[in-house]
C-alpha positions in Angstrom: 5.2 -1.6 12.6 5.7 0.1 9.2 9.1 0.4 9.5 9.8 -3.4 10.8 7.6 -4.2 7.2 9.9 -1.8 5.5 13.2 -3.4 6.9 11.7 -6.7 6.7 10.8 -6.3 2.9 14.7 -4.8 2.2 16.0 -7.7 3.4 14.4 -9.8 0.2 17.1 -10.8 -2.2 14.8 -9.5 -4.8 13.1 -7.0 -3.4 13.6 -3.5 -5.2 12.7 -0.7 -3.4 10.5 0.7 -7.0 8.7 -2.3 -6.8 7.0 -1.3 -3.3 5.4 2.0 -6.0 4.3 -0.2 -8.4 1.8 -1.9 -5.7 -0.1 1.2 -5.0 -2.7 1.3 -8.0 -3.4 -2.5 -8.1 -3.8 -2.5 -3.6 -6.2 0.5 -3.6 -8.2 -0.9 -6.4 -8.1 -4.4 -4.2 -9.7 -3.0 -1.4 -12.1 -0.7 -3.3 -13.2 -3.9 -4.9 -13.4 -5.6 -2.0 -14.8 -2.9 0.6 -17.4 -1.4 -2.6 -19.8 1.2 -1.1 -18.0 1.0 2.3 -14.8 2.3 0.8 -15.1 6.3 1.5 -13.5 9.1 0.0 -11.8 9.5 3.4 -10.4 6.1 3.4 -8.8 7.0 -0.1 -7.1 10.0 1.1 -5.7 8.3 4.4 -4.7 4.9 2.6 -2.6 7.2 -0.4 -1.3 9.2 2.8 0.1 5.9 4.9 0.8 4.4 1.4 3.5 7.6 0.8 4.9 7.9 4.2 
């Protein structure tokens, strides 16, 4: 599935690959915001691991 995303995403005329990097502060502080006292410490480490795959 990641990888279909990935190839799906370098197929974008614009679509620069430092761009995807860019996303990872502003996304994580989305779903903190969103998931507030449900967001764990362990969901951090697991969404900055999948995010650096």
């Amino acid at each position: 599935m990641l990888e279909q995303t990935a190839q799906d995403h370098a197929r974008k005329k614009f679509f620069k690959p430092e761009m995807f990097w860019a996303m990872e502060e502003p996304f994580l502080y989305a779903v903190k915001l969103i998931l507030g006292e449900r967001y764990t410490d362990n969901m951090d480490v697991i969404y900055k691991t999948v995010i650096n795959l």
